[in-house]
Legacy VTK file of the C-alpha trace (Angstrom):
# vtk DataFile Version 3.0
C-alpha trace
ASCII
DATASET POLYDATA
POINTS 69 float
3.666 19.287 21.418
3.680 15.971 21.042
7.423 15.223 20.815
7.218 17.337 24.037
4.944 14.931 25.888
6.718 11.841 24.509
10.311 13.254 26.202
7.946 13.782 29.323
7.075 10.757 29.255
10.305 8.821 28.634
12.093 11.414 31.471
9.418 10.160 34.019
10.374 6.706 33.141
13.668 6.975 33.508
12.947 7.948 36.887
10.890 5.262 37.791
13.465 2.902 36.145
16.691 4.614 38.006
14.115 4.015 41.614
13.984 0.692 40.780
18.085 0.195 40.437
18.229 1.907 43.880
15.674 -0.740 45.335
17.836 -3.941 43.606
21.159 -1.892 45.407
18.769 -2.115 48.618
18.622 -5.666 48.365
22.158 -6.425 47.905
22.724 -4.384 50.813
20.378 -6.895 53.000
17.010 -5.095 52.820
14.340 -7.644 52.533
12.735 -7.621 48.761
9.434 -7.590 49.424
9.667 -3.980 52.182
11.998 -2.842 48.703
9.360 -3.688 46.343
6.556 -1.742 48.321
9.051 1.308 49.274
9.864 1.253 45.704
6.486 1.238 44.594
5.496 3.829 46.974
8.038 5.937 45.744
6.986 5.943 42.054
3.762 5.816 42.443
2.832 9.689 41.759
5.396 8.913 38.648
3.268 6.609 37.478
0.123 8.263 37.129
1.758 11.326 35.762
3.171 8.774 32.533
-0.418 7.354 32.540
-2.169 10.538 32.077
0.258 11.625 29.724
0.196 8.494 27.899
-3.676 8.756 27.882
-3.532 12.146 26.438
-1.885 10.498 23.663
-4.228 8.262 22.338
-7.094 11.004 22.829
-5.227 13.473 20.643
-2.950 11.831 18.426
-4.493 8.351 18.026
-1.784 7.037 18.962
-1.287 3.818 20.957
1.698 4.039 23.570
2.599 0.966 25.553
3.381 1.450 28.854
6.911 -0.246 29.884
LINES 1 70
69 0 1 2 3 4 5 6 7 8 9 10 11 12 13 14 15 16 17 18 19 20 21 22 23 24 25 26 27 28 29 30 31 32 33 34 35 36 37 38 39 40 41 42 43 44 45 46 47 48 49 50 51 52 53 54 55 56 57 58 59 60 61 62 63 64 65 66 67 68
């Protein structure tokens, strides 16, 4: 189970991550950085809390401490 949350985890990530390479292709392609940032951010935001809860879920069961990236 919890090899099966940690590929969760690092598949939501990647997501996030991949977002955030299509906001820096924005840029270069003239959008302002800041309206990329808060699209981006917008974007990933449901990502985000899905990695923290799993990464909370974790440290409750496993005692484990994940770092978020």
């Amino acid at each position: 189970m919890d090899q099966n949350r940690l590929n969760y985890t690092d598949c939501l990530k990647i997501q996030i991550y991949e977002d955030f390479l299509q906001s820096i292709a924005s840029v270069r392609e003239g959008t302002r950085p800041d309206i990329a940032f808060r699209e981006h951010e917008a974007r990933v935001y449901q990502l985000r809390m899905k990695v923290a809860a799993a990464e909370t879920g974790h440290v409750r069961q496993g005692n484990v401490i994940s770092l978020v990236a």
